[in-house]
C-alpha positions as CSV (number, residue, x, y, z in Angstrom):
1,X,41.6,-21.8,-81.8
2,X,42.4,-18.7,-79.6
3,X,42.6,-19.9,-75.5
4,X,40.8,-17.1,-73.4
5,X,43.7,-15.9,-70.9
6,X,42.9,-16.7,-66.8
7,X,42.1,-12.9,-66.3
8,X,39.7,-13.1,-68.7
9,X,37.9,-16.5,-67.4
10,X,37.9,-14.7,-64.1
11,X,36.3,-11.9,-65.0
12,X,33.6,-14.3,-66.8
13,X,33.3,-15.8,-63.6
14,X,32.8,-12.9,-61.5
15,X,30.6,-11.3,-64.0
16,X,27.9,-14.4,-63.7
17,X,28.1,-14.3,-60.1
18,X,27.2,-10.6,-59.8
19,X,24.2,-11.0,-62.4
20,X,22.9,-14.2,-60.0
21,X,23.2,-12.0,-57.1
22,X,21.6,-9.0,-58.7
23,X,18.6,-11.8,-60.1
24,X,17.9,-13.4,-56.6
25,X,15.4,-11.5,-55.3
26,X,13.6,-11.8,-58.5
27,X,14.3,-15.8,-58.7
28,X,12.9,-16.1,-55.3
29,X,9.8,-14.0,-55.2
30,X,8.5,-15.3,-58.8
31,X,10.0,-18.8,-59.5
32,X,12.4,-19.8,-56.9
33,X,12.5,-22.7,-54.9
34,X,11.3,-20.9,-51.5
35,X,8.0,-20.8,-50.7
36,X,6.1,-17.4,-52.0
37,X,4.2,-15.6,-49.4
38,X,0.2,-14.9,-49.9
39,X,-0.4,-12.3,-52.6
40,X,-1.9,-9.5,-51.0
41,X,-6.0,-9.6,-51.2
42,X,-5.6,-12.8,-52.9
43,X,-9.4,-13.6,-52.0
44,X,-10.8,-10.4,-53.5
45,X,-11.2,-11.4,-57.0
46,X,-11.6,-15.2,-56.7
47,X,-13.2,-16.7,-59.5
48,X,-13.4,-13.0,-61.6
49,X,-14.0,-13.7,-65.5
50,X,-11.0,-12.6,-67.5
51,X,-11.7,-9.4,-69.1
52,X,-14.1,-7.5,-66.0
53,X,-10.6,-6.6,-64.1
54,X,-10.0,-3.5,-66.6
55,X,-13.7,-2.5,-66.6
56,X,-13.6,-2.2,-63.1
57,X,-10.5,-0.1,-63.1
58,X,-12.3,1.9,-65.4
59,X,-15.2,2.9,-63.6
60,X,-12.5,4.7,-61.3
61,X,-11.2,6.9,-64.5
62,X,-11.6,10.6,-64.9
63,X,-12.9,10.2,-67.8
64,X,-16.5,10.2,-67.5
65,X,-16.9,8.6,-71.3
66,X,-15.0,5.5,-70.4
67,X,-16.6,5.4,-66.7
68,X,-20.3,5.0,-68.9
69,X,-18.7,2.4,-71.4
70,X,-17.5,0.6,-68.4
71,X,-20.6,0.4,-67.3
72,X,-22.4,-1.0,-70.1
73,X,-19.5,-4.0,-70.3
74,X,-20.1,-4.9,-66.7
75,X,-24.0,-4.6,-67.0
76,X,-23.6,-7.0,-70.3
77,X,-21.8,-9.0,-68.8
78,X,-24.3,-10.9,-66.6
79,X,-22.6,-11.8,-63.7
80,X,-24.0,-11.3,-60.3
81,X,-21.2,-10.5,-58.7
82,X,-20.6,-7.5,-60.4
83,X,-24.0,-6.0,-58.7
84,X,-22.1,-5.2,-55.7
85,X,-19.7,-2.6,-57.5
86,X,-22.4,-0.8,-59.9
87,X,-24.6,-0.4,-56.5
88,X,-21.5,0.7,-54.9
89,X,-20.8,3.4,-57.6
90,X,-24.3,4.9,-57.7
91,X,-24.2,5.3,-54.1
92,X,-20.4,6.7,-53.9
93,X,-19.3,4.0,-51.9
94,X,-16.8,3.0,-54.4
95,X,-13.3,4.0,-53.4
96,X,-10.0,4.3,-55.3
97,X,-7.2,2.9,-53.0
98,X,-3.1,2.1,-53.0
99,X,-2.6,-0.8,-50.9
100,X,0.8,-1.7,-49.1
101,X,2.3,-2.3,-52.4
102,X,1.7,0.5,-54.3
103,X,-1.1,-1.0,-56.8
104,X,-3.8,1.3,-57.2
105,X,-7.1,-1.0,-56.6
106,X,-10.6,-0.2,-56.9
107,X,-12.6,-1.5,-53.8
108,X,-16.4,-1.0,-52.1
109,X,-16.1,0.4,-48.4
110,X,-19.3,1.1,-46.4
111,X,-20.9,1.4,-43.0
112,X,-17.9,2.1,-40.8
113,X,-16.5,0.8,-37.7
114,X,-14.9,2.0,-34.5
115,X,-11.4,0.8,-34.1
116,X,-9.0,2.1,-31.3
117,X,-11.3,5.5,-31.0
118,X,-10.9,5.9,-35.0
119,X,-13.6,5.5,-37.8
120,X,-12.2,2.7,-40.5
121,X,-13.9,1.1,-43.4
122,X,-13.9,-2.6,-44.1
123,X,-12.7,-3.0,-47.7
124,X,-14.2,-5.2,-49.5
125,X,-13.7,-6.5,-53.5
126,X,-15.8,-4.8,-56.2
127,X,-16.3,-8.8,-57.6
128,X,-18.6,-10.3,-55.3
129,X,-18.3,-8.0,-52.5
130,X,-16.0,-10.2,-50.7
131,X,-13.4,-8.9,-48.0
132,X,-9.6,-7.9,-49.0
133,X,-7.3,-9.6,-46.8
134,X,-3.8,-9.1,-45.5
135,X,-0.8,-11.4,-45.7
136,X,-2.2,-12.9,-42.5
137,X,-5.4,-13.8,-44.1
138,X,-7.1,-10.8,-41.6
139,X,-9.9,-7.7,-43.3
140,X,-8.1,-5.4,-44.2
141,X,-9.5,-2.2,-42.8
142,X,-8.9,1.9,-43.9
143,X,-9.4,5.0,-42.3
144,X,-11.7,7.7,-44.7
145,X,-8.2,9.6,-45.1
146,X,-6.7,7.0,-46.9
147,X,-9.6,6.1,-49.9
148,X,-10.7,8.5,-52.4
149,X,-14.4,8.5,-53.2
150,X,-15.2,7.8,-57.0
151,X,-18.0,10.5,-57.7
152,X,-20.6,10.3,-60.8
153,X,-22.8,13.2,-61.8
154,X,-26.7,12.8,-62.2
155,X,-26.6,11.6,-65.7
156,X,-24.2,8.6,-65.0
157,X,-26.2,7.4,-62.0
158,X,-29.5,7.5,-63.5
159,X,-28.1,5.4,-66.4
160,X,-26.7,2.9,-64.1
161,X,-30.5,1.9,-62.8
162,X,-31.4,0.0,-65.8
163,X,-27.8,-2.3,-65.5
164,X,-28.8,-3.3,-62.0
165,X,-32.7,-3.9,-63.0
166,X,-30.5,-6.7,-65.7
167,X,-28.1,-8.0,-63.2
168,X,-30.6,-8.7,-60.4
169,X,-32.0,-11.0,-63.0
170,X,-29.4,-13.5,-61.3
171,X,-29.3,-12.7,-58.1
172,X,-30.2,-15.2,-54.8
173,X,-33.1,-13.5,-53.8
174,X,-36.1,-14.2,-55.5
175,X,-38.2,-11.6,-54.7
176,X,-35.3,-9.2,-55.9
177,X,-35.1,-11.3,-59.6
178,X,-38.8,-10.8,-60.0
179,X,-38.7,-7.1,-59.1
180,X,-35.9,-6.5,-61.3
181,X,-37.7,-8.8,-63.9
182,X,-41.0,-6.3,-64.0
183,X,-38.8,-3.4,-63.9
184,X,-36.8,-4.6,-66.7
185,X,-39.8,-5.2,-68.9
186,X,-41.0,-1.7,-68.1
187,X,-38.1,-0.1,-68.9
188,X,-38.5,-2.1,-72.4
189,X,-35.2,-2.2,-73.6
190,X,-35.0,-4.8,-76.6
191,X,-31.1,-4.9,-75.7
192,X,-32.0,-6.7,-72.5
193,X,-33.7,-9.2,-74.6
194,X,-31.0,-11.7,-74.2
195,X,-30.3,-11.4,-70.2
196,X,-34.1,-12.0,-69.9
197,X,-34.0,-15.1,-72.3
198,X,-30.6,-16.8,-70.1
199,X,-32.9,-16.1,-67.0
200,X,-35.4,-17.7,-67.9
201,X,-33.7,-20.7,-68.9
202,X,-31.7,-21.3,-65.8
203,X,-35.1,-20.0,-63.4
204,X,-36.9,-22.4,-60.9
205,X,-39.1,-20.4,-59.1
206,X,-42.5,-20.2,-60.1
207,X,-43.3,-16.6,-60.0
208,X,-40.1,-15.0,-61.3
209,X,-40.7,-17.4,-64.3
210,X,-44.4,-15.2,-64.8
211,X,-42.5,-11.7,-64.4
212,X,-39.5,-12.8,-66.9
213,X,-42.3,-14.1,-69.7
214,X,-44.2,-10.9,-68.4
215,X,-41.0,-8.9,-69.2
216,X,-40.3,-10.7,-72.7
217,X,-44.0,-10.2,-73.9
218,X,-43.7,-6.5,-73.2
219,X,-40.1,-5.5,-74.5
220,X,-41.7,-7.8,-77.7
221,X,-45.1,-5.7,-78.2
222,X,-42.8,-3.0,-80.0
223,X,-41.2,-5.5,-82.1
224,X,-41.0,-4.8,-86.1
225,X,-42.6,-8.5,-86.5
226,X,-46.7,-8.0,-86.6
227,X,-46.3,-12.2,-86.1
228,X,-43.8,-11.5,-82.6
229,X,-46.4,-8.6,-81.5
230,X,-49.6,-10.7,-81.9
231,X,-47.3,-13.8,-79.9
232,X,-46.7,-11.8,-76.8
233,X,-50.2,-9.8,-77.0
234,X,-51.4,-13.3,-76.6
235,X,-48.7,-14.4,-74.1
236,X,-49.5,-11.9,-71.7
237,X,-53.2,-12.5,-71.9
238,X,-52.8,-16.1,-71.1
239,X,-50.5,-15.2,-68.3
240,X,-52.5,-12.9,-66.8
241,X,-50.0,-10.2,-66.9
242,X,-51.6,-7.5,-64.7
243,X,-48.8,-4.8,-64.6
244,X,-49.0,-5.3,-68.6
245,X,-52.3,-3.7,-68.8
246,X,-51.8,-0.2,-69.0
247,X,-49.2,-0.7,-71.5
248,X,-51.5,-3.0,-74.0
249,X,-54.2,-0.7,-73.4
250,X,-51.5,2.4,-74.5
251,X,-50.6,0.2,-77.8
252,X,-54.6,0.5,-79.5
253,X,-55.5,4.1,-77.8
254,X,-57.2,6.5,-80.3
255,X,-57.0,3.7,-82.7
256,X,-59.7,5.3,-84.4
257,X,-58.1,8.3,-85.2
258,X,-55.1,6.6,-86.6
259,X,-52.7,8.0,-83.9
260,X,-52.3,4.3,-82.1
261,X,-49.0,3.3,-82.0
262,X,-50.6,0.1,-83.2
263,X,-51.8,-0.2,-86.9
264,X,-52.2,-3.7,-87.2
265,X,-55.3,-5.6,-87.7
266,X,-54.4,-9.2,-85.9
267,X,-52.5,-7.4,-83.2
268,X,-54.7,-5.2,-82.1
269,X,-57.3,-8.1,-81.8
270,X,-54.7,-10.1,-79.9
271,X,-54.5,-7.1,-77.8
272,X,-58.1,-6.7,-76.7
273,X,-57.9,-10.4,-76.2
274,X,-55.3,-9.9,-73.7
275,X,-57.1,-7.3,-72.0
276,X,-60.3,-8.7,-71.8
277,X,-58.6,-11.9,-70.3
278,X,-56.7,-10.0,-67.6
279,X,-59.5,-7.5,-66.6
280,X,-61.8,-10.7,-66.1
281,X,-59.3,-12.0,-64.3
282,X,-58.8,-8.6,-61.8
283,X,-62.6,-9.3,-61.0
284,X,-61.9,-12.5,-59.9
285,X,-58.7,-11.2,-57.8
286,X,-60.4,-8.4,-56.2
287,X,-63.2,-10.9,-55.3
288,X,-60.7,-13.2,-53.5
289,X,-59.0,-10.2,-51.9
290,X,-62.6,-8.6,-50.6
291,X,-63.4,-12.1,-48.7
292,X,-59.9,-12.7,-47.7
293,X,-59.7,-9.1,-46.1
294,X,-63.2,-9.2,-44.6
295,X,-62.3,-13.0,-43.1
296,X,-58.9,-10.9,-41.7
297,X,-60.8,-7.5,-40.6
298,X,-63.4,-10.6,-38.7
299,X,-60.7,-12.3,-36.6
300,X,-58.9,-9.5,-35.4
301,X,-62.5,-8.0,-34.4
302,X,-63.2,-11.8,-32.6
303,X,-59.7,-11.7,-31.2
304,X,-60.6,-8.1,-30.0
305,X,-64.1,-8.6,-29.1
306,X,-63.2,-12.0,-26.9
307,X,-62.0,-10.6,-24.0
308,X,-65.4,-8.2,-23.6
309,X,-67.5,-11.1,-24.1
310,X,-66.6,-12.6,-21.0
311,X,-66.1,-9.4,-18.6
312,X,-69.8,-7.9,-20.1
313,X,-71.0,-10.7,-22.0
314,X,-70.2,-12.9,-18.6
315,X,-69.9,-10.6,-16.0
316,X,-72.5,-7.5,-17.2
317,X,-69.3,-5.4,-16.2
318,X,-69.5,-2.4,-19.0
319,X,-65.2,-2.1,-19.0
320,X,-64.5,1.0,-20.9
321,X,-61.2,0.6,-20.6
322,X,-61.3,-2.4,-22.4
323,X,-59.6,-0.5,-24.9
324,X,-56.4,0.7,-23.1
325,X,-55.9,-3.0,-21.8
326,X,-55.4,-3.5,-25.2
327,X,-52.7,-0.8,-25.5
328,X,-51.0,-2.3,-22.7
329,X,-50.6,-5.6,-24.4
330,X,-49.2,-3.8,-27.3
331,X,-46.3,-1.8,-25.3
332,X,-45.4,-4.9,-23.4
333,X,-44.7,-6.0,-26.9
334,X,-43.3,-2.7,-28.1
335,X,-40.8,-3.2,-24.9
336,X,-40.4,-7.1,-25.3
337,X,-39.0,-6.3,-28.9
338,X,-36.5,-3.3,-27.7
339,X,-35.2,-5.4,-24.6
340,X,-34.4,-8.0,-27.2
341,X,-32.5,-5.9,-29.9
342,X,-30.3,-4.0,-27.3
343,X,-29.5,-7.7,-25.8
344,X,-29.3,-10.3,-28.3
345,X,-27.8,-10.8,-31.6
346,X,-29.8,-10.0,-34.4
347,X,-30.1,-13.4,-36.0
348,X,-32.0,-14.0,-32.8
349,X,-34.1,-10.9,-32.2
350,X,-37.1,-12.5,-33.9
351,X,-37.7,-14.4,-31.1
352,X,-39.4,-11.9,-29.2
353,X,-42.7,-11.9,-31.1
354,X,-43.6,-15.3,-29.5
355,X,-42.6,-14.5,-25.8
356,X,-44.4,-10.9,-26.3
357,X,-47.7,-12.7,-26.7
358,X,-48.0,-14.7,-22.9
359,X,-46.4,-11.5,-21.9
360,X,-48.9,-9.0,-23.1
361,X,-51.4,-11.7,-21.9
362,X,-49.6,-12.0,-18.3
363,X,-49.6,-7.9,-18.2
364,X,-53.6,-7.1,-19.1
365,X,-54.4,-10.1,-17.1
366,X,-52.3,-8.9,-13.8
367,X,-53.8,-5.0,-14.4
368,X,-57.6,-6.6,-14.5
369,X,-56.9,-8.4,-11.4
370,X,-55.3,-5.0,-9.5
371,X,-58.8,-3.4,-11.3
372,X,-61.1,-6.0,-10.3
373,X,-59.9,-5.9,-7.1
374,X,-60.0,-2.3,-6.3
375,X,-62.8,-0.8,-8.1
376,X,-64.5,-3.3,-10.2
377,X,-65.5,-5.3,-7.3
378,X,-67.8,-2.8,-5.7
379,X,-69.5,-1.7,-8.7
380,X,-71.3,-5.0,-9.4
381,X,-75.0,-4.5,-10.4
382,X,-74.2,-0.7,-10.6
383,X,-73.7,-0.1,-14.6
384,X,-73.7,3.3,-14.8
385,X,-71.0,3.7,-11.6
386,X,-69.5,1.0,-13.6
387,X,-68.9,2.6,-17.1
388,X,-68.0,5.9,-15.7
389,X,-65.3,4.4,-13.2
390,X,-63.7,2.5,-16.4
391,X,-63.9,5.4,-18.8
392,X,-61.9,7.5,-16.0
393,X,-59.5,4.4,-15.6
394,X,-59.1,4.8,-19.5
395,X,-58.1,8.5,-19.5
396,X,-55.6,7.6,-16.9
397,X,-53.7,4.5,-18.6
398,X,-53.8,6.9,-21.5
399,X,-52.0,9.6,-20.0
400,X,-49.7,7.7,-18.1
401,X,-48.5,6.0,-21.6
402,X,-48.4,9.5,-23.4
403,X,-45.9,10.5,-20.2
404,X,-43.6,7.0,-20.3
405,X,-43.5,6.6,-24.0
406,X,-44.7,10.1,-25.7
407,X,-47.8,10.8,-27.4
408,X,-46.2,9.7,-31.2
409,X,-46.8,6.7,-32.2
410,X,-44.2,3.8,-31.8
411,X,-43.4,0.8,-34.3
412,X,-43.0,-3.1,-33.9
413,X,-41.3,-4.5,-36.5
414,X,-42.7,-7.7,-37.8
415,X,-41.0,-10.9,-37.1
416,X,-39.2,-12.2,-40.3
417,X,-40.8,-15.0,-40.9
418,X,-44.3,-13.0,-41.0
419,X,-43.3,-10.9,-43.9
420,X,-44.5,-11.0,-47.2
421,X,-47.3,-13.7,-47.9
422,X,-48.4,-16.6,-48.9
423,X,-49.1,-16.7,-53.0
424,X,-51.8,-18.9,-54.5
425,X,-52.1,-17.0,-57.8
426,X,-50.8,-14.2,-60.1
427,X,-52.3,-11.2,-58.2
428,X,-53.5,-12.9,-55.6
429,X,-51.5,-13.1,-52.2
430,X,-52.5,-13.5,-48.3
431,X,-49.8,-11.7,-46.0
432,X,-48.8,-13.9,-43.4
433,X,-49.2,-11.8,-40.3
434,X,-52.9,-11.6,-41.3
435,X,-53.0,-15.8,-41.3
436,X,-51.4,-15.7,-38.0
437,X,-53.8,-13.1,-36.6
438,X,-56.8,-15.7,-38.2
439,X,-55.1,-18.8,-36.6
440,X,-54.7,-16.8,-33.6
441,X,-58.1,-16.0,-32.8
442,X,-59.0,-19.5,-33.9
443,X,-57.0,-20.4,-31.2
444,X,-58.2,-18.1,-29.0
445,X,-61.9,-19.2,-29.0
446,X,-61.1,-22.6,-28.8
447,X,-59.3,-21.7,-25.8
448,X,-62.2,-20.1,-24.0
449,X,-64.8,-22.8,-25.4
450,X,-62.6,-25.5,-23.5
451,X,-61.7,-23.5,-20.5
452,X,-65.4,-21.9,-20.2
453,X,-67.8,-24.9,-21.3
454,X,-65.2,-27.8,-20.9
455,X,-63.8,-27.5,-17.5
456,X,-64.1,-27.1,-13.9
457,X,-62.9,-23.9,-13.7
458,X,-65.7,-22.9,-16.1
459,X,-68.4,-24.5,-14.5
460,X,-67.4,-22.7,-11.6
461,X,-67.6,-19.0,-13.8
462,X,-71.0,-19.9,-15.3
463,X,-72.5,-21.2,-12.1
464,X,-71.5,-17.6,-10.2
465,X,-72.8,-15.5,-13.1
466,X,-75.7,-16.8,-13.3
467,X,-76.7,-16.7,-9.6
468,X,-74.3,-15.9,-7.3
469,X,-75.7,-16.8,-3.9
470,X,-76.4,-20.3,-4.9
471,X,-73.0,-20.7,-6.1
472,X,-71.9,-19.3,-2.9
473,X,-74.2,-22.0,-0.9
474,X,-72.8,-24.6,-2.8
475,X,-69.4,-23.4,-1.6
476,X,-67.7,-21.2,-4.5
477,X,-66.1,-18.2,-3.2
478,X,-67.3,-16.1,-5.8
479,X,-65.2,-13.2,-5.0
480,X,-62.1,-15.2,-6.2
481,X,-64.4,-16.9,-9.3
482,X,-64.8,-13.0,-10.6
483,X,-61.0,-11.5,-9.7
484,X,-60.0,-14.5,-12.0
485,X,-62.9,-14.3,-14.7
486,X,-62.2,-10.4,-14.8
487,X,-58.2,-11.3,-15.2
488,X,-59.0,-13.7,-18.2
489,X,-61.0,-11.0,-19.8
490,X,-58.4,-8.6,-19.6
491,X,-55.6,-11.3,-20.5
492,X,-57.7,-11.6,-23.8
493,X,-57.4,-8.0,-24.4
494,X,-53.6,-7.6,-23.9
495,X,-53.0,-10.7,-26.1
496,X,-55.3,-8.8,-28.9
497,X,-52.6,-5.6,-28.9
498,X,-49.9,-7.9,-29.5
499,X,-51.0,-9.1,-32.1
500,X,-52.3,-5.6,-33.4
501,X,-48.7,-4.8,-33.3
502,X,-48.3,-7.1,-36.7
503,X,-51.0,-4.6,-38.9
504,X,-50.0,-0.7,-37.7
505,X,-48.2,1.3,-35.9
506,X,-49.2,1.7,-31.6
507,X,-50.2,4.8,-29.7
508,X,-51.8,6.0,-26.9
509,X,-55.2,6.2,-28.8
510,X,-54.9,2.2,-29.8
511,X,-57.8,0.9,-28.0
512,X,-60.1,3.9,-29.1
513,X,-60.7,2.3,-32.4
514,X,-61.6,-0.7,-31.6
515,X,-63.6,-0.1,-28.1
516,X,-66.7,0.7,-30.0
517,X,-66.8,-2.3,-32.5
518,X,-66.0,-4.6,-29.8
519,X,-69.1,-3.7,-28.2
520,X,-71.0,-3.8,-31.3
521,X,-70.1,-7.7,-31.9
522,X,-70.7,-8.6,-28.4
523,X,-74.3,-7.1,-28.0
524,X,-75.2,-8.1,-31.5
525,X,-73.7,-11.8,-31.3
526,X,-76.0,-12.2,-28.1
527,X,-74.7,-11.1,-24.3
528,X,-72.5,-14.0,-23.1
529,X,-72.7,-16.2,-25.9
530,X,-69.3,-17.3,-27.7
531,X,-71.1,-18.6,-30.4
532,X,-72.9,-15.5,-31.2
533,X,-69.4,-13.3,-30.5
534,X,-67.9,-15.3,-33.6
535,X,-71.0,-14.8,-35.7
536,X,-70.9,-11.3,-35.3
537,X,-67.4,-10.8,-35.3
538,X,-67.4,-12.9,-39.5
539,X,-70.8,-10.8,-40.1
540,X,-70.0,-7.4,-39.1
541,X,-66.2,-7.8,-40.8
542,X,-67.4,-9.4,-43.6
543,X,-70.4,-6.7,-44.1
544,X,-67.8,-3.9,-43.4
545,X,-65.2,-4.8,-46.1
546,X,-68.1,-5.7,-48.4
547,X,-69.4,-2.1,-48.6
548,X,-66.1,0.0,-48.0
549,X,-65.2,-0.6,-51.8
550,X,-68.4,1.6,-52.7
551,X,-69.2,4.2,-49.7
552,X,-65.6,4.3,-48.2
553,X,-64.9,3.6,-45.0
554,X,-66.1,6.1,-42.8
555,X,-69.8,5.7,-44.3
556,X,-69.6,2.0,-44.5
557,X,-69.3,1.8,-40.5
558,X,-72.3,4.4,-40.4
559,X,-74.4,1.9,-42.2
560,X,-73.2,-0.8,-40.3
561,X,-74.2,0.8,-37.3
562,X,-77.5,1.4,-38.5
563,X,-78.2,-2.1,-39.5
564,X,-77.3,-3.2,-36.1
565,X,-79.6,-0.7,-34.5
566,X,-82.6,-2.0,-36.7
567,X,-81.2,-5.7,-36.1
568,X,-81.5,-5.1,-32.1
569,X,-84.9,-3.9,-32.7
570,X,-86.0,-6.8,-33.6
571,X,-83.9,-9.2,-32.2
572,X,-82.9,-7.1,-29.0
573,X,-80.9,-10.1,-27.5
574,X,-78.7,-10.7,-30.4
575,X,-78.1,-13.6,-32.3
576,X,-78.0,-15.9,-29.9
577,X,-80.6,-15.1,-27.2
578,X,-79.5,-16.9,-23.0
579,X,-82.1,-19.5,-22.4
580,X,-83.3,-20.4,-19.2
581,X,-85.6,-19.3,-16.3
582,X,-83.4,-16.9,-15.1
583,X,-83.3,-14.5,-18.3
584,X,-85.2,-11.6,-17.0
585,X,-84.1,-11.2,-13.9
């Protein structure tokens, strides 16, 4: 056996020791025994499926054939998370980017942010959406210089509308799953067949349930089974599938002349089944709707109407600027809401809707005082003077708002938690700001009926308008009795424009459309007689929502108007005529 000589050994030795030196870094950074440091953006694809990593890199390729096949594999693929980067990449804020290591990434950057006097991006994962982070665990952040836009052309972005429509299927929100759900079954795609089926299976909620069987029935109506066909025809019938209708009503059109795209005997029964079942059941849902929205037109009219009941129904003060009391109410809401966005938060911003209320009240109320006190006050038992005065004070609060605010309108954004409505069936839903305006205005007149029949205070306001100089004998300063009963009036009014803030837009015209009805409910209900304002208020509302559907608005009031004319002449003191010895004088 051959011995290796010392110089060799050595150079053995040395040899091994240079190849360890060399392999250290590598030892250390992959598998050594020191501790690795964080990977960089270790969070940003947490929990990605194996397999969407190279689609994703994809949708950042030149090539605009593998950008669309890309596409299709994430949109297949069913994962929510994904949502994020298609949305991204349809509204070209989907970046290619090289981060401190030289790996080229794809990542979503939007709405940037000021940071030492330079715009800079938040960048945030195309899984999930979730932010990249440093070695120190901090958002990572990017000037616009140092991203590259990923652009599409028309064709590619139209095509990615239908993926999203699939993966909202499984997103949190449920109102987004059941829009994408009705979309889906529009679009009628039988490849989405499948995503609609694992929807359904793993969905909870009620109404998205009705919109994904909604969406089956229709992709099925154009299946090659007459058997399937007939199935969903009858499905969507039983359901109640309103957005289905024009399409099963497209399946047996000309019929007759052989040109329907259904030929079928048994499904084209099952089809005018359906429709007959759903267009009874639109009957029923417009029914509902019509008394719901003439019970909502009713309380805002009440809620309107209160205030004048007690400064003319009370007081026989015709207040023509009734009206513009109520505009006030509404821009001490307009202002509430804008002094709470530029101040607070915005998770907390939806709490000025229930300060803006007392306030509008506080703000009518303190005006009517100021107006009671300086004009109104020496205008008793003079109408005419009366009406006139008003009507000028009107123009003037009209003005003055056209000259602080402008003359275009201004918008109150609902409070959160009065959006959308409350659902009882399919078609049939009752928006929650209208049941707050109802419960309001209940509110309201059981307010007044305590204060006004049920208390001191009110004794004290029926005694002095029903004969003054008694009340004064019997030691009522009546002077302060009206200021106040004049105030609560105009409170009534200001609290009424907040809470016309929740239905439309506010303007210097507000209280012009709803001066004229006011009066209408408190003459016909009976002059000072809360009982009669709310029976007028449900009767005139109800009335006006019961003819609009047939003579349109503007004619429906005209007939209303005439009906109360011919009412009054034979009931000139309303509904609810004042009793008493004292009722002609």
């Amino acid at each position: 056996m051959r011995v290796p000589s010392k110089k060799h050994k050595y150079g053995s030795i040395t040899a091994t020791l240079l190849a360890l030196i060399l392999l250290l870094p590598i030892l250390t950074a992959n598998g050594g025994s020191s501790v690795p440091s964080p990977a960089f953006g270790k969070d940003a694809g947490e929990g990605m499926p194996a397999g969407l990593g190279q689609s994703i890199r994809n949708m950042g390729d030149e090539d605009e054939a593998l950008q669309e096949a890309a596409i299709v594999d994430l949109g297949t693929s069913g994962d929510a998370n994904i949502l994020p980067a298609l949305e991204a990449l349809q509204s070209g804020s989907l970046y290619r980017w090289v981060d401190p290591r030289d790996e080229h990434r794809i990542v979503i950057a939007r709405d940037p942010v000021d940071r030492n006097g330079e715009q800079s991006y938040p960048l945030l994962s195309p899984y999930g959406a979730k932010p990249i982070l440093d070695e120190k665990g901090q958002a990572v952040f990017e000037r616009e210089g140092a991203i590259e836009a990923i652009r599409i052309g028309r064709r590619l972005r139209i095509a990615i509308a239908p993926w999203l429509d699939r993966l909202r299927l499984f997103s949190p929100s449920a109102n987004l799953r059941e829009s994408a759900a009705t979309k889906v079954g529009l679009y009628g795609a039988p490849e989405a067949l499948p995503q609609l089926d694992r929807a359904l299976l793993t969905e909870n909620d009620r109404w998205v349930r009705t919109a994904l069987n909604e969406a089956i029935g229709l992709i099925q109506l154009v299946d090659d089974s007459p058997a399937l066909r007939k199935k969903a025809a009858e499905k969507l019938g039983t359901i109640h599938a309103l957005n289905a209708l024009p399409t099963l009503e497209e399946r047996i059109k000309s019929y007759e002349t052989g040109e329907a795209p259904e030929q079928d005997i048994a499904v084209i029964e099952a089809i005018r089944g359906a429709i007959q079942k759903i267009e009874a059941w639109t009957v029923w849902t417009r029914t509902v709707e019509t008394i719901f929205s003439g019970i909502s037109l009713s309380s805002i009219l009440l809620l309107v109407a209160l205030g004048l009941a007690i400064t003319f129904g009370l007081m026989g003060v015709i207040n023509m600027a009734h009206g513009e009391l109520m505009m006030l109410g509404a821009y001490t809401t307009y202002m509430t809401q804008e002094i709470f966005v530029g101040i607070l938060p915005e998770n907390l911003r939806d709490l000025y809707f229930p300060l803006a209320i007392p306030l509008a009240f506080v703000v009518a109320a303190a005006f009517g005082l100021v107006l009671e006190k300086s004009i109104i006050r020496r205008l008793y038992g003079r109408p005419l003077e009366t009406l006139l005065a008003t009507w000028g004070v009107s123009l003037i609060l009209q003005q003055g708002v056209r000259h602080i605010f402008g003359a275009a309108n201004v918008d109150v954004a609902s409070p959160a938690w009065l959006r959308g409505g409350l659902r009882l069936a399919t078609g049939i839903q009752f928006p929650y700001n209208r049941l707050f305006i109802i419960l309001l205005s209940l509110v309201s007149v059981f307010g007044v009926y305590l204060l006004v029949l049920r208390s001191p205070i009110g004794l004290k306001i029926r005694a002095v308008t029903q004969n003054r100089e008694m009340s004064a004998c019997m030691g009522i300063t009546t002077q302060r009795v009206d200021a106040w009963t004049f105030a609560l009036g105009s409170g009534l009014a200001g609290m009424a424009g907040a809470a016309l803030t929740l239905i439309g837009n506010i303007g210097p015209d507000l209280g012009q459309s709803y001066i004229v009805d006011s009066f209408l409910v408190v003459v016909t209900g009976g002059v000072g007689k809360l009982a009669g304002t709310v029976g007028a208020a449900f009767g005139i509302g109800g009335l006006n929502k019961l003819l609009e559907p047939g003579l349109g608005a503007i004619y429906a009031k005209v007939l209303i108007l005439l009906i109360v004319i011919l009412f009054l002449q034979g009931k000139p003191s309303g509904l609810f005529p004042a009793k008493g010895r004292n009722v002609d004088m």
